[in-house]
C-alpha positions in Angstrom: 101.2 65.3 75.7 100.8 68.1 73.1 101.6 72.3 74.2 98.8 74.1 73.6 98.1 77.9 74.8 94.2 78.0 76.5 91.9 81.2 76.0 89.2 81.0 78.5 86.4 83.0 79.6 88.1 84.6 83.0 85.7 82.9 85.4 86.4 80.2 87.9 85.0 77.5 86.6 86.2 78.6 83.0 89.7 77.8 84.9 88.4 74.2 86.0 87.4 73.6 82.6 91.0 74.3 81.2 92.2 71.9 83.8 89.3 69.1 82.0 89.8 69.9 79.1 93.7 69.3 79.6 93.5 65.8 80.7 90.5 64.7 78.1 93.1 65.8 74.9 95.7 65.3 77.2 97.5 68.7 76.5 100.0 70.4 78.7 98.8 74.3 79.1 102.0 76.3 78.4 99.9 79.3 79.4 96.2 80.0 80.7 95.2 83.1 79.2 91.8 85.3 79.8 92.8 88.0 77.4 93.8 87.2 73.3 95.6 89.8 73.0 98.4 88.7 75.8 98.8 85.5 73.8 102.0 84.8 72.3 101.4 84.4 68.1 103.9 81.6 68.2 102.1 79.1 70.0 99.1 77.3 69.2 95.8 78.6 71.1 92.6 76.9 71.6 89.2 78.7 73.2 88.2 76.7 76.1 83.8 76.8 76.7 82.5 77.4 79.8 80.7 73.9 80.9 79.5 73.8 84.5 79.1 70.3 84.7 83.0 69.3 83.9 84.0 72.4 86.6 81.6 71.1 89.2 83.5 67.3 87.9 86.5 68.7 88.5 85.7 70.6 91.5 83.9 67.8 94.0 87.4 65.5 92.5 89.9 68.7 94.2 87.6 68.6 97.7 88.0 64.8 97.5 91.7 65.3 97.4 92.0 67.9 99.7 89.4 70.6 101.0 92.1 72.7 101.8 93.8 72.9 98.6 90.5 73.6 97.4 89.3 76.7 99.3 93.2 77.8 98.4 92.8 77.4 94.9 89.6 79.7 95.2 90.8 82.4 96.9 94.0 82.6 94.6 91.7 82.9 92.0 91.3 86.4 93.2 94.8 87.7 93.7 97.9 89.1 91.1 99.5 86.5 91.5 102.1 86.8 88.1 100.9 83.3 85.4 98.4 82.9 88.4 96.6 80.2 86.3 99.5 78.5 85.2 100.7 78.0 89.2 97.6 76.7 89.8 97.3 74.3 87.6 100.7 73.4 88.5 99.3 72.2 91.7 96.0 71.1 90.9 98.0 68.2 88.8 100.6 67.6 91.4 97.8 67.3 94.0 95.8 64.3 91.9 99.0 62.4 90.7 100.9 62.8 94.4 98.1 62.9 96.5 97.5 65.9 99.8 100.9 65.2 102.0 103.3 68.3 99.5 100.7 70.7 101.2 101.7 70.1 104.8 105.5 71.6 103.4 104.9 75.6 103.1 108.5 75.7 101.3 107.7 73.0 98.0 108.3 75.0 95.2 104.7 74.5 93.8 102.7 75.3 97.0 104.9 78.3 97.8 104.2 80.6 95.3 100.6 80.0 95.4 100.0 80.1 99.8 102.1 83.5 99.3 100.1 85.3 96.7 96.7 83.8 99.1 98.5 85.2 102.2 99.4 88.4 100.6 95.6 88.7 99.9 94.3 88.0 102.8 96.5 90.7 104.6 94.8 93.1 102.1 91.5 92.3 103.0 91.9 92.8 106.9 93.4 96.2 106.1 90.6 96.9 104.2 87.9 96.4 106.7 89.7 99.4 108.6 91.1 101.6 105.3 87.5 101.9 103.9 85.8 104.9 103.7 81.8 105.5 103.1 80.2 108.7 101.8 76.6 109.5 102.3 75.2 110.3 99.1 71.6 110.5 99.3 70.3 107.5 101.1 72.8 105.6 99.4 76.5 104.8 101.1 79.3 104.8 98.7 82.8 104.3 99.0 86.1 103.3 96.5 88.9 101.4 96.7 92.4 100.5 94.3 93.5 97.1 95.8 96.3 94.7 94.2 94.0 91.5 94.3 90.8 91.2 93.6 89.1 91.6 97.3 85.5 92.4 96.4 84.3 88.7 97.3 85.7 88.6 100.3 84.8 91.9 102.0 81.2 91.1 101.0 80.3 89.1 104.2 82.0 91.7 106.6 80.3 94.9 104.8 76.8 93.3 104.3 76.9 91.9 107.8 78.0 95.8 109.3 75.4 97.7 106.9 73.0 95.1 107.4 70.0 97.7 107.5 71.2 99.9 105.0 72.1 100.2 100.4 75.6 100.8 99.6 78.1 100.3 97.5 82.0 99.5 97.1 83.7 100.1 93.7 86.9 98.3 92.7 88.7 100.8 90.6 91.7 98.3 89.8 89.4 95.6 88.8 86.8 97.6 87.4 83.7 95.9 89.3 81.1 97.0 92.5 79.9 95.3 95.0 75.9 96.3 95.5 73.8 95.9 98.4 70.4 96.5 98.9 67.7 94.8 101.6 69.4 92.2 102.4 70.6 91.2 98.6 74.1 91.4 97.7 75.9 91.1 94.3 79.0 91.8 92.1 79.4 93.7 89.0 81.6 94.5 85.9 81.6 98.7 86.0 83.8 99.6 83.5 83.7 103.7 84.2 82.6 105.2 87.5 82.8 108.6 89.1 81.8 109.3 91.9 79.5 112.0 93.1 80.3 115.5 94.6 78.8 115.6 98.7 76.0 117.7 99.1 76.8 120.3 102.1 76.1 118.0 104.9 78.7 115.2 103.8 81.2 117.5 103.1 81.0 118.8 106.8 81.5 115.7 107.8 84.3 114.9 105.7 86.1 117.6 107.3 84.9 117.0 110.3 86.6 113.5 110.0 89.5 115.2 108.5 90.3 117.8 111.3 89.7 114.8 113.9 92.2 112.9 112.4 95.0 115.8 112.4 94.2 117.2 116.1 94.5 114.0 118.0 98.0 113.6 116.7 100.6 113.9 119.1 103.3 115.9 117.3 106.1 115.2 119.8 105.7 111.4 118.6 105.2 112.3 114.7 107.3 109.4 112.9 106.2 109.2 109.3 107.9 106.3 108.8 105.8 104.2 111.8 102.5 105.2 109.8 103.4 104.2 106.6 104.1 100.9 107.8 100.3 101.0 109.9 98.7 102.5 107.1 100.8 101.9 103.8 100.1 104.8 101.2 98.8 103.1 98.4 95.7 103.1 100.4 96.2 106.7 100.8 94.2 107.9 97.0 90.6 107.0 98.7 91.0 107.9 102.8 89.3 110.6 103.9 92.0 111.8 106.3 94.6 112.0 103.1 92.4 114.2 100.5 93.4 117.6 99.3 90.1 120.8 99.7 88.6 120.1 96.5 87.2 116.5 98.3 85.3 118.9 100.7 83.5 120.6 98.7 80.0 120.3 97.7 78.2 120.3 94.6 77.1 123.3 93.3 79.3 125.2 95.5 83.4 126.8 94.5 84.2 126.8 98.0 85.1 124.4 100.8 82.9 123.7 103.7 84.2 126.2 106.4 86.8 124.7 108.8 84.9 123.2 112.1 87.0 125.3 114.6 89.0 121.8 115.8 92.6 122.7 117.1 95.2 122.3 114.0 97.2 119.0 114.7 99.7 117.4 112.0 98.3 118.0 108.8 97.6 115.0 106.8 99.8 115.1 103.2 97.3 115.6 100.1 96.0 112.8 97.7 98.5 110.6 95.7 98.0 110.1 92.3 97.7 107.0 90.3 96.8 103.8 91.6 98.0 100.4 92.3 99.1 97.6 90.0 96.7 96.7 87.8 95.4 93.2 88.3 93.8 90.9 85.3 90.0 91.3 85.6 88.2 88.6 86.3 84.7 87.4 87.7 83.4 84.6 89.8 
């Protein structure tokens, strides 16, 4: 079989298509790349088109196989896993030339890799669901997040399904994307820049309010920083409520923060980190 380097479009079924187009020219991919400019100029690339007729082929063959290794191969679609194509492809061709009994062995080297980075993001999704935070801004709810993998798809269900009667929105600042929802209709979407809005007096009393109830019912005979990191590890910290610094409480056209609520001072909560997470390749469904 002949090397070849494959450009592709960053979508799902652009992947399943690299994975056709390998065994119709009967190529070996020596990397899957969505971006040119991460291609090594040594090695010969070729563009790989988008056809949704040989993904769907290729899909309906990998649910033949096994409907496991299937819904595994979608969801590591969405996490950082390092050559994340590369291992998947790895086992997409192991799966149709050995057949569905290496997947029952967490340990083989191809499956491993792969069930870790889909574990890893699964555990980022349930914290998540708790770590989010929603501002009211207007009649709209918004909130942010910075995740490692690409989790957008699969909080969908759990925030549509809580906020079933109201519009919102969740941006994705390490993947660059939003998930929208509005009566009843839900969607995804590339969003390149984003800043999000100042509260208006209201919100920001509630911010604090939030704020101050987090610090007072800590129980400062029992403070052990250490135990919290671990519940609540602080790269989530950048968009909690409980973990901004004074300028987060104030509202727009106003210098000043809202004035303190009168709750009892418990362990104050340290201010905002900076920066974000690792930065994961973007990628849509």
């Amino acid at each position: 079989m002949n090397e070849m380097i494959y450009l592709y479009d960053g979508s799902f079924q652009g992947f399943l298509c690299c994975v056709f187009d390998s065994y119709v020219y009967k190529e070996v991919p020596t990397a899957i790349c969505c971006d040119e400019d991460s291609v090594p100029a040594l090695f010969d690339t070729r563009g790989i088109v988008t056809d949704r007729n040989h993904a769907e082929r290729v899909y309906r063959k990998l649910v033949k196989c096994s409907p496991y290794a299937a819904s595994l191969l979608r969801k590591c679609f969405l996490t950082c896993l390092p050559q994340r194509e590369l291992r998947m492809y790895h086992l997409i061709v192991k799966l149709l030339e050995q057949g569905s009994g290496f997947l029952r062995d967490p340990s083989d080297e191809t499956l491993y890799p792969v069930l870790r980075a889909v574990r890893h993001l699964e555990g980022e999704v349930h914290l998540l669901k708790g770590f989010v935070r929603f501002s009211q801004l207007g009649d709209v709810l918004g909130g942010e997040i910075r995740p490692k993998n690409r989790v957008l798809p699969l909080l969908r269900h759990h925030f549509c399904a809580r906020y079933v009667g109201d519009r919102f929105f969740l941006y994705d600042r390490t993947h660059r994307e939003v998930l929208l929802y509005a009566s009843g209709q839900a969607c995804i979407r590339p969003l390149d820049d984003f800043q999000m809005a100042q509260p208006d007096a209201a919100e920001a009393r509630y911010r604090l309010l939030w704020k101050r109830f987090y610090d007072t019912i800590a129980i400062r005979e029992r403070y052990n920083p250490r135990c919290r990191q671990t519940q609540m590890p602080k790269r989530y910290w950048s968009t909690m409520t409980e973990f901004q610094g004074a300028t987060y409480f104030t509202p727009q056209s106003s210098c000043a923060a809202v004035p303190d609520p009168g709750a009892p001072a418990g362990i104050p909560a340290p201010e905002t980190l900076s920066g974000s997470g690792p930065f994961a390749p973007e990628s849509i469904l």
